[in-house]
N, C-alpha and C positions, 0 to 999 in steps of 0.2 A: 504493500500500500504506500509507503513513504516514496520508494520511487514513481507515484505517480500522484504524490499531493499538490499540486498546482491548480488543477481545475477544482480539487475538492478547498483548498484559500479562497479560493473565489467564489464557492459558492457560502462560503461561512462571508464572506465580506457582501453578500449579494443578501443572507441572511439579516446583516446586523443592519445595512441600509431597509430593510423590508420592514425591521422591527422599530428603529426608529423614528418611525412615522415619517419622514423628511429623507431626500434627497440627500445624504449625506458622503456619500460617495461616486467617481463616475470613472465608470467602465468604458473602456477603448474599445472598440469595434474589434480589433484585432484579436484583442484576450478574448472577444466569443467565438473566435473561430479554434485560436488555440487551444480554449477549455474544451471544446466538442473534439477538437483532434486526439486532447488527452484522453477524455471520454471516450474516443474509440481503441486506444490503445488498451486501455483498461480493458474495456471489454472484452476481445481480441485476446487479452493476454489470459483471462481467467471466466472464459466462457469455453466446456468440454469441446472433448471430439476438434479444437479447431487446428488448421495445417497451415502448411505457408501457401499451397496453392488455394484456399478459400479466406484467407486474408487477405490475397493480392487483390481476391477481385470486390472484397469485399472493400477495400479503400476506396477501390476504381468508382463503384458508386458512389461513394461517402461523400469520394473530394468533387466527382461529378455534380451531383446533388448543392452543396455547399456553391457553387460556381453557379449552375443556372437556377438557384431560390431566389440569386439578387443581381444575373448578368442587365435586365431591361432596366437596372438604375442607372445603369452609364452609357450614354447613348456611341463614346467611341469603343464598345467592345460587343462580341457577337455572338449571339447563342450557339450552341454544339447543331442545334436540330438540322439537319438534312447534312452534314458531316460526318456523323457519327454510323456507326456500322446497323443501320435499320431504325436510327432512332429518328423518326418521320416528322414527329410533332410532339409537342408540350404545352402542357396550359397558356397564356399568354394574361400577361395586366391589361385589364381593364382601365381602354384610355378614358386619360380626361380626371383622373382617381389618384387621391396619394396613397402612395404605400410608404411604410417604413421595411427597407430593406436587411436593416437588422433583424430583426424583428421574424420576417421571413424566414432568411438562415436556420434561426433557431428551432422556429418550428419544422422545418424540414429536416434539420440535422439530428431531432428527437425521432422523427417518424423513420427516417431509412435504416437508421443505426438498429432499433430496435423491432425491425422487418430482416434487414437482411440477418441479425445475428437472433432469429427468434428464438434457437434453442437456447440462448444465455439462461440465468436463474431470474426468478421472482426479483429477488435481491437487485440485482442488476438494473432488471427494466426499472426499479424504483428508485436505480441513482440516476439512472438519463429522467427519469421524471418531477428528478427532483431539482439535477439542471436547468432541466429547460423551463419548470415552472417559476425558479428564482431568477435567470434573468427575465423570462415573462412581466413577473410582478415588477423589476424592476426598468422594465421599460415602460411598462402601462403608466409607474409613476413620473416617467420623463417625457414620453408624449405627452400624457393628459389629453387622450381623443380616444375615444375606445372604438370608433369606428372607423379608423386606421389599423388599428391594434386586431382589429376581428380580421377584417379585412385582408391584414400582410400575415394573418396566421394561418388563414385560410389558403392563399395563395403560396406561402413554403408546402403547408401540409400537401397540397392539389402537384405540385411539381415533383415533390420525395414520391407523391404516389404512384405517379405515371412514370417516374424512373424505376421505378421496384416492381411494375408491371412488365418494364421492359426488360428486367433482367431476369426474370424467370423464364423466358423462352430463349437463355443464351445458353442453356447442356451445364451450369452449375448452378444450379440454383437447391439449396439445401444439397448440397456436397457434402456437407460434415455427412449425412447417413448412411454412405459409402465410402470412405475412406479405402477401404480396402476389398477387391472385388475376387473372392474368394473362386471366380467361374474363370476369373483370367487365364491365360494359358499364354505359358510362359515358353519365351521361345527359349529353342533347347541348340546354338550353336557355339562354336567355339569362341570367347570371348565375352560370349552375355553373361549377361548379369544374374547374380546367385546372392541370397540372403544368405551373410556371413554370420557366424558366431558370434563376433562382436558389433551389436548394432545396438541403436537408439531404440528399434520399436521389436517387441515379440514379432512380431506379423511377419511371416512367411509368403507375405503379395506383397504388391510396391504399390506407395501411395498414387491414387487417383490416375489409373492407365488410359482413362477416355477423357483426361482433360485436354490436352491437345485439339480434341476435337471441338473444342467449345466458342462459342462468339465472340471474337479481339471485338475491342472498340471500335478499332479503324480497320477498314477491307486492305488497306495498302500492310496492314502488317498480317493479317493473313497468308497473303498471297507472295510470302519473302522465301527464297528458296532454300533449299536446305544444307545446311552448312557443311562441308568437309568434315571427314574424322580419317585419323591414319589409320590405314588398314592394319587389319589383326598379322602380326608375328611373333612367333615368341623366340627366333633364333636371338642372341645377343647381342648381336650386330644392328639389330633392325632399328627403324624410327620411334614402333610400336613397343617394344623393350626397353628401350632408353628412356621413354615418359616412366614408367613405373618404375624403372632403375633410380634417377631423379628423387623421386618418392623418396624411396626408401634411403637414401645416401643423407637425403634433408635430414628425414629422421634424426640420424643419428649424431647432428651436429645443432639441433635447437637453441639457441639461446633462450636466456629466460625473457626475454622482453617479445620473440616470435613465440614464444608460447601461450606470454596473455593475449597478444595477436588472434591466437588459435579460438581461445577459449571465449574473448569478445567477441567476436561475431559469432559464438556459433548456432546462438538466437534458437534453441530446443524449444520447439511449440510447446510442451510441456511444462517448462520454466518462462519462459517471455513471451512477447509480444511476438513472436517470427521475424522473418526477414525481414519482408514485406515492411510491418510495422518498424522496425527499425530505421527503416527510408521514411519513411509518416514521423519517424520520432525527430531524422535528421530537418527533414522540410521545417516541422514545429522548429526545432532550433534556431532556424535561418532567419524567419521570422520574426521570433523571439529578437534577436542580435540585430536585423533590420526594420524594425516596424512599418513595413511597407501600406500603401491604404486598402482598405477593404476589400477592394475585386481582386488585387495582386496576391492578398492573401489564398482566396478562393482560388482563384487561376491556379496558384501555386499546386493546392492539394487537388487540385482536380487533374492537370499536367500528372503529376506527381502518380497518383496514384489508376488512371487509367495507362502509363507506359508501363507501370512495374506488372499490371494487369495482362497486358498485352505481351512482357516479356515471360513470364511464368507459362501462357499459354501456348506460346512456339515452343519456350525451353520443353515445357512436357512432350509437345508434341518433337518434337527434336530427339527427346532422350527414350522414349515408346518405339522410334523410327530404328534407332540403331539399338537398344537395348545393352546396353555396355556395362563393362565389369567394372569393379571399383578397385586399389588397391591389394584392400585387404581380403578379395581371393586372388589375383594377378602374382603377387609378390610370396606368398607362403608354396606358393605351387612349383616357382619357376626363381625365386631369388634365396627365399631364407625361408623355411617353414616354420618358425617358431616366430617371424615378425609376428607385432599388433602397430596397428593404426595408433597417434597418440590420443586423439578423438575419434569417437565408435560410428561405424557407418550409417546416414539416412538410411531411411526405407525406399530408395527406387534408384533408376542407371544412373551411371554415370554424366555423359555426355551431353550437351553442355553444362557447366555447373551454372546450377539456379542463382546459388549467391553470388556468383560475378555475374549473372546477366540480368539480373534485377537491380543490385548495386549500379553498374554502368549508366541503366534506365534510371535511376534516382541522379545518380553526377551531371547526366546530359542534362535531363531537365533544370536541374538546381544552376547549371550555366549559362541557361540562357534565360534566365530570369533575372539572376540578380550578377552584381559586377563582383569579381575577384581585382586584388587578392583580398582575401579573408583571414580569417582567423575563429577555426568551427572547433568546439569544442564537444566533443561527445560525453554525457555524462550517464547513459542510458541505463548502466548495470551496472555503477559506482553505489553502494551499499547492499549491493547481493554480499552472499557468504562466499569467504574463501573456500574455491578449490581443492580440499585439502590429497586427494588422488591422484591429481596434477601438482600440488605442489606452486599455486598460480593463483594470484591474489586478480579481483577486477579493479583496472584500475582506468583513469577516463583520457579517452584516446584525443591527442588536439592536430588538427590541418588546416594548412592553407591554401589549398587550393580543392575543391569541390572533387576533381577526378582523383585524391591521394586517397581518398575512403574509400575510393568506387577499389581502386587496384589493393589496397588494403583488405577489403572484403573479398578478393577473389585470392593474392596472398593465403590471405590466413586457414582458406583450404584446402592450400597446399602443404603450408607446415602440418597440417592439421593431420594428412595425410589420407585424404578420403579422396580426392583429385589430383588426376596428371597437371601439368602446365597447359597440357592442349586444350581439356576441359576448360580453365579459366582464362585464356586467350580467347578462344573463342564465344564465350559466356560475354566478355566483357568490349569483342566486337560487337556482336548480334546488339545485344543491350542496348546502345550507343544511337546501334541504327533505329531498333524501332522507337525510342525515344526519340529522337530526331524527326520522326512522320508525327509524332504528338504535338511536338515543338513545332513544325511547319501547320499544324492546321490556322485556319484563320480568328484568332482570336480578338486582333484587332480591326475595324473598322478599314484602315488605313491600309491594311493589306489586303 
């Protein structure tokens, strides 16, 4: 809980302004976007059943949603609708009508969150309801027009709704219920991938094998072709040898600072937020550090979170295509049978690694938003427990430049030893690109 007390300050500061009859405090537009970014992280991190592949896409609306609740307040910026991959239409304001666009947000940012993650607990939905009712209360007391107020809650609600309509016809939609498709049938050639000994999950299937198939955002990331892999060898000489040789050589030469490398990202859906969220955590950061105005905000996590969406669903579809082994059966077979991985293997292939090609998707986008150089401080997993197996305390990673995280994040799965170099090369091409078809949609006017 303590690493995610920020939106819960603000709703105690949202509380005491509520209680003291008066206007005594005021809220930036900005910290409501980042209290609901917190609030989706929380959720996200301790709602069952969730993975990194149904967090990704679970942002992808979130930061969606957040962007078009309040795009028709700024007349230089442009809705998603006939852009997006089938998304045809959306409510529209009623001209001639004010709205309060805050206002909006909010009430949208309560209805998706707690749609798209509906299996979270009781509990749960009654802290997004507790959010959204205190800044509620405490805009009603700063308008002072309740038919504004009804009005722009009506129209967040009516936009979260038609975006949550459309994401159930995209092939994830309650994903968490399948996690693992027990019918699968696993190809059986030399090189595929095999559930190792030492792994993060029981399961004997790999996570979510029909995601690949599911609806990107954008048709142009759909439609990106399929990325190179070196062919299978296992003589010693080969291309294919030398990645997992690589591997294993790191091993054994770790430092203690590539180690908390290893253990910082390695974002266990069981302990954190996921990847995914991790890029939600880094965007909130960016923000935080720049207080950019309102729609920048939105734009951010909407960017943000439909690339990382869009990367996860090639990477699946990418790594279902070739089915690849992971280290830790490559290297016990054919280099040292008594190797262990330093970090225990995900549940699905290899090829390309998801944390570099989501990372990548978050650096691209976070560049062309906002100007380098920076100074990005990570403090995500700073008051988790030490390590004490590893021998590897959390401590909080700092960058200046947006793309030092993205290679850092595909890095630390290599010390990590669940990934060749090719995997994270490639993970953090792909990335780049389809963040870049996210980056080129028309979000401005002027474009």
């Amino acid at each position: 809980m303590r690493r995610h007390s920020p939106f819960i300050y603000t709703l105690i500061l949202l509380m005491i302004a509520g209680c003291s009859g008066k206007e005594t405090i005021s809220i930036p537009d900005q910290d409501v976007t980042t209290a609901w970014a917190e609030m989706t992280m929380f959720i996200s991190q301790y709602t069952p059943a969730n993975s990194p592949t149904y967090a990704s896409r679970g942002i992808g609306y979130i930061g969606l949603t957040m962007y078009e609740s309040i795009v028709h307040g700024y007349p230089g910026y442009q809705s998603m609708v006939g852009q997006l991959n089938g998304l045809s239409n959306l409510p529209q304001p009623e001209p001639g009508v004010t709205y309060d666009w805050i206002v909006s947000l909010n009430a949208g940012q309560a209805y998706i969150l707690k749609n798209i993650y509906h299996q979270t607990s009781d509990a749960n939905k009654l802290r997004i309801d507790s959010l959204e009712r205190a800044f509620s209360d405490y805009f009603k007391e700063k308008v002072n027009d309740k038919q504004i107020i009804e009005r722009s809650i009506t129209y967040g609600r009516s936009v979260a709704e038609a975006i949550f309509n459309w994401s159930k016809t995209d092939g994830g939609h309650r994903g968490y219920l399948n996690n693992f498709d027990k019918e699968f049938v696993h190809p059986n050639r030399p090189g595929s991938w095999k559930p190792p000994l030492y792994a993060q999950s029981f399961s004997h299937h790999p996570l979510h094998p029909h995601w690949g198939k599911n609806r990107t955002f954008l048709k142009q990331n759909a439609n990106l072709p399929i990325p190179e892999m070196i062919p299978y060898d296992t003589s010693k000489t080969s291309a294919y040898y030398q990645e997992f040789l690589r591997v294993y050589e790191k091993d054994k030469v770790l430092t203690q600072e590539e180690k908390e490398i290893a253990i910082w990202w390695g974002d266990d859906p069981d302990e954190t937020f996921t990847p995914p969220g991790h890029s939600y955590y880094l965007a909130t950061t960016v923000i935080k550090n720049t207080n950019p105005e309102l729609i920048v905000c939105a734009e951010t996590y909407a960017r943000m979170g439909m690339a990382v969406a869009d990367a996860f669903i090639n990477c699946w579809k990418w790594k279902y295509h070739f089915f690849s082994e992971r280290p830790n059966t490559f290297i016990p077979q054919f280099i040292d049978q008594e190797w262990e991985s330093f970090w225990p293997d995900p549940p699905f292939p290899a090829f390309p690694s998801g944390h570099a090609i989501q990372a990548a998707a978050a650096a691209t986008v976070l560049e062309n938003i906002f100007n380098e150089p920076l100074t990005l401080i990570d403090s995500a997993h700073v008051g988790r427990e030490r390590d004490e197996i590893r021998d590897v305390d959390f401590k909080a990673r700092s960058f200046t430049r947006f793309w030092d995280f993205a290679q850092e994040t595909a890095d630390s799965r290599f010390y990590g030893g669940i990934h060749t170099p090719q995997d994270n090369r490639v993970g953090l091409e792909e990335g780049s690109r389809i963040a870049s078809h996210v980056n080129g949609l028309n979000w401005r006017r002027e474009n």
